[in-house]
N, C-alpha and C positions, 0 to 999 in steps of 0.2 A: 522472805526478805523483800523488802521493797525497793527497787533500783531506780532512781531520777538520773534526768540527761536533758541540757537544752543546745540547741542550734539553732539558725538562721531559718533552716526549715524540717518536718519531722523527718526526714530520712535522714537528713547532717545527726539529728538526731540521734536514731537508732543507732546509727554508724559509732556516736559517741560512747554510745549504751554500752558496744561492743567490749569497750579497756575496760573495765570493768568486773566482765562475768567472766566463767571459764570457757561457754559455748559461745558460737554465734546465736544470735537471736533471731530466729524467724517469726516468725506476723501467721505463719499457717497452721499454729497450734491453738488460737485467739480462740475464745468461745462468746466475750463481750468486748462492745466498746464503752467507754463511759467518758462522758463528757461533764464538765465542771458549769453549775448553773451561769459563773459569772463569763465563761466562752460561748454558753450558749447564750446568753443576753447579746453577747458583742456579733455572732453569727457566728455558723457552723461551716457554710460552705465553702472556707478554702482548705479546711480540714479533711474535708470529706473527698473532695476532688484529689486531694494527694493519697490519701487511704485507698481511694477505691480507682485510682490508676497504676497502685504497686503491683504486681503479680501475686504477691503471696496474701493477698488481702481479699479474704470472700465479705460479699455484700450478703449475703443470708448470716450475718452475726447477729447477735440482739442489742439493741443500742439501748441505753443507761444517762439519765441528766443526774448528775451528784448534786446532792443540797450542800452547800461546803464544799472542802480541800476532796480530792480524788483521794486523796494519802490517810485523809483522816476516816474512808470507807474502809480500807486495806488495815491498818488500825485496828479497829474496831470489829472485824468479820470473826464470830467466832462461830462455825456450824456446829447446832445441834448432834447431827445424826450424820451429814454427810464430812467426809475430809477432801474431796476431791474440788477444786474451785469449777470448772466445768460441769458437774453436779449440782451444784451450789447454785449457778447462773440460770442451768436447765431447772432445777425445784422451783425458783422464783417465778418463771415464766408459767409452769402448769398451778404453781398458787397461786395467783392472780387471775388465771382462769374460772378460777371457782368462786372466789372472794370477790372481784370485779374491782377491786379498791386501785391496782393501776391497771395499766392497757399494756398489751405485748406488741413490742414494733422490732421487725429487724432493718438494719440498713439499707436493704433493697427498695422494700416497703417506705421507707421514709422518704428516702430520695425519689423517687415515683410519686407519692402524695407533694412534693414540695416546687418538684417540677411540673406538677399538672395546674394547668392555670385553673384563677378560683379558688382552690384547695389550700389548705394548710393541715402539717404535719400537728403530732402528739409524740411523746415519748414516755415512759415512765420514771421514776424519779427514786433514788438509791437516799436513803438518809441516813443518821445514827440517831438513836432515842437516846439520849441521856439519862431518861432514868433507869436503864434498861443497864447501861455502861457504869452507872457510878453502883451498882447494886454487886456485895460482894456474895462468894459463893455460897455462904451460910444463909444470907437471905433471897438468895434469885428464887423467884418465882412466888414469894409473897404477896398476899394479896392486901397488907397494908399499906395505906398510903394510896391505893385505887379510889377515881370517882365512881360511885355505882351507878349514875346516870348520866356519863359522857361517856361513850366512846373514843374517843378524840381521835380523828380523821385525817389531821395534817401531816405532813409528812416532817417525821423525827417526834410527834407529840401524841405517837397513839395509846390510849389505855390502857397498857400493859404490864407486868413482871416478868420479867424471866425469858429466857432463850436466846438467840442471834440479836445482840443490840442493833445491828443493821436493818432495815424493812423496806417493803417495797410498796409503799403507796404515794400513789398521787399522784398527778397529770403535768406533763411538761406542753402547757401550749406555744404554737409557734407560726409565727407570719413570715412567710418566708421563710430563710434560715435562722431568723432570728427570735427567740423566744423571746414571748412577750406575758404569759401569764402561769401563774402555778395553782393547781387546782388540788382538793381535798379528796378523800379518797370520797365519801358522799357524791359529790359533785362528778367525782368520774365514771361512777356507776351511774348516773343521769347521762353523762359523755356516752357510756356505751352501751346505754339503751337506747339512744336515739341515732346512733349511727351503726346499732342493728349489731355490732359486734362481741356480744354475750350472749350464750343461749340461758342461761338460770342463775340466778340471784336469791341471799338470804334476806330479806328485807324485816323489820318489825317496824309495827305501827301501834301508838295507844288502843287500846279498847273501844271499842264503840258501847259497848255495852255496862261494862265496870269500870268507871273512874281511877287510875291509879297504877292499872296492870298495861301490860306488853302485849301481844299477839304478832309472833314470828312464823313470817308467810314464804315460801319458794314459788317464785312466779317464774314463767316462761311464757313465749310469745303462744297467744294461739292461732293466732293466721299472720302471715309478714306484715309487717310494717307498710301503709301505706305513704306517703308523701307524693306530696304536686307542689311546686313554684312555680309562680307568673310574674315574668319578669315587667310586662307592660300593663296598665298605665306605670302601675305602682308596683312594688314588688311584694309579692302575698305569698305566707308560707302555710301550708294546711296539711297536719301530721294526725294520722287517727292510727291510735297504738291499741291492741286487742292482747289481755294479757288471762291468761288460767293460774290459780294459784292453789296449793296445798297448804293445809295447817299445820306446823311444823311444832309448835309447842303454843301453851297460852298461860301466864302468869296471873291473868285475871280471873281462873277458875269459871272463867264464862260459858255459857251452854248456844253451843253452834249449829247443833243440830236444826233449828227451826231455821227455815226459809226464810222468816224476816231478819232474822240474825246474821243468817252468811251474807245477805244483801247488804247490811250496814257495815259490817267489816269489808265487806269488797268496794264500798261507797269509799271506804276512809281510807282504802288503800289505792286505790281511783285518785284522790285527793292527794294526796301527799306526795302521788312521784309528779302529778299535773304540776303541782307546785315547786318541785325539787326544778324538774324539766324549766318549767319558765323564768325563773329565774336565772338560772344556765344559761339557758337562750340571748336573755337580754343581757347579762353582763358581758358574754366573751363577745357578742354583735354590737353595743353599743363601747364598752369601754376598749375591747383587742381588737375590734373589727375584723374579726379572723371567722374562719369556718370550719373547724377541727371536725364536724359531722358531715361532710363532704356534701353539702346541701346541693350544692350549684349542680351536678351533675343532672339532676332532676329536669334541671333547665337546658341542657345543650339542643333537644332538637330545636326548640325555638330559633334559634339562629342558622341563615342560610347558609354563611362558611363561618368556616374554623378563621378567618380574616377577621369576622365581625365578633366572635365567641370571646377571640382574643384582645379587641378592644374595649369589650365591654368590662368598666369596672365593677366589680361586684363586693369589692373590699367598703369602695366608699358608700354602696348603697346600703351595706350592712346597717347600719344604726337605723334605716328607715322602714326595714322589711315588718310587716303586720303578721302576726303568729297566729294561727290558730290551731290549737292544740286540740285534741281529743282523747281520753283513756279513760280505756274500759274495762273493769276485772270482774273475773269469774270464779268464785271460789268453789273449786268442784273435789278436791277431795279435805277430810277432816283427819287423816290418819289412821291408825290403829284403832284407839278408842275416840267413838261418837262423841257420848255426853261425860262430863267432868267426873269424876267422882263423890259420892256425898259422903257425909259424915254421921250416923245416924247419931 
């Protein structure tokens, strides 16, 4: 059941909650929190500051941006496999680990990135898929009605049938406490390969070779992530990303074995996250002016105190900063079997 309660502030609140139920309500059994997109556009932080000065309230929760009503997540939650809502909270968080499609924050983490000057927080973002919700149980899991060539990455719009109408993709960015942009699950997996926070990714990229077909690749970093910014004259950002990948399936029947072949698959897949990445870059710098990849740290020794660190704005110099990107893939294993199969 779902219980609502308003007051003047959220403890009048809770207090409210109380007539209500048969128990009292403690706050020490929470396993998420979940915030409503249109509170987190208006800002979080007076929310936060009473949550996290109650006593029964731990800051290691996992924090949640709802796309829509909170009421309409609760609604709509219907688990596969687990019944336990803490369960439920905990599965999201190790699947998105793997998927990379949102980012894991808990409250501790949040409030840290959002107080450290320069910085701005992320969140992940809770939706309902609608066609996932109007599909009844005779047809759940149908694969009618799929596009066979979107994916669809947004959150509440992913290509799917069947299972938990609820999902967890996509990126809550935020300038200060106030969110200011929402990103695709695509676009978050760019978020967190540049801010170093995924070790492995499923990526697919066209063919290089056969026009028409897939080639589904698992990259992981092979040496850390470099980055340097310089803040004076001008502010220059230079990232050189070194990635290994494995051949994980190929739709285009293509033959990989040859050295000039993995070169051109590793060229296209070079290209494409180069591509994903700058774009990234320039929208959340030039139109959020925000740093969800916690760039500026890069730059603190440059400054002689933490006086001068903190008057430097780095919000506003965002739309001017020069990128220079770098990525490089190494396709070193093919899987099980080498070459395709023939047909005599």
């Amino acid at each position: 059941p779902i219980v609502s309660a308003s007051g003047y502030t959220l403890n009048e609140a809770l207090n409210v909650m109380n007539a209500g139920v048969e128990r009292t309500i403690n706050l020490s059994h929470l396993a998420a929190v979940m915030v409503s997109e249109n509170v987190a556009r208006e800002g979080m932080l007076p929310y936060l500051n009473t949550l996290t000065r109650y006593r029964e309230f731990r800051r290691t929760l996992f924090l949640f941006i709802t796309k829509g009503a909170i009421s309409n997540i609760f609604l709509h939650d219907k688990p596969v496999l687990e019944t336990s809502a803490t369960r439920v909270i905990e599965d999201f968080q190790s699947t998105t680990k793997r998927t990379g499609l949102a980012p894991s924050m808990q409250v501790h983490q949040f409030l840290t990135e959002m107080e450290t000057p320069n910085e701005d927080p992320v969140a992940p973002v809770l939706s309902v898929n609608e066609r996932v919700a109007a599909q009844k149980k005779k047809t759940a899991g149908s694969a009618n009605g799929l596009s066979r060539r979107e994916i669809g990455d947004t959150p509440g719009g992913v290509n799917r049938s069947g299972g938990n109408p609820v999902e967890d993709v996509g990126t809550a960015v935020f300038r200060g406490d106030k969110m200011v942009d929402l990103l695709t699950g695509e676009q978050t997996r760019s978020l967190q390969l540049l801010s170093g926070s995924i070790k492995r990714l499923v990526l697919s990229v066209p063919s290089p070779i056969r026009k028409g077909g897939y080639v589904a690749l698992a990259i992981r970093y092979a040496k850390p992530m470099h980055v340097s910014l310089t803040l004076r004259p001008h502010p220059v950002l230079s990232i050189k990303q070194s990635f290994e990948a494995e051949l994980l399936g190929d739709e285009s029947n293509g033959n990989f074995v040859p050295p000039a072949n993995r070169r051109k698959l590793a060229s296209a897949m070079s290209a494409m996250i180069h591509s994903r990445e700058m774009l990234l870059m320039q929208r959340v710098f030039a139109r959020d002016r925000a740093d969800p990849f916690r760039f500026f740290r890069y730059a603190r020794a440059q400054f002689p105190t933490n006086q001068a660190l903190l008057a430097y704005d780095w919000h506003k110099q965002l739309p001017t900063v020069k990128i220079r990107l770098s990525v490089e893939t190494n396709v070193r294993r093919l899987g099980t079997q080498l070459a395709p199969p023939s047909i005599p």
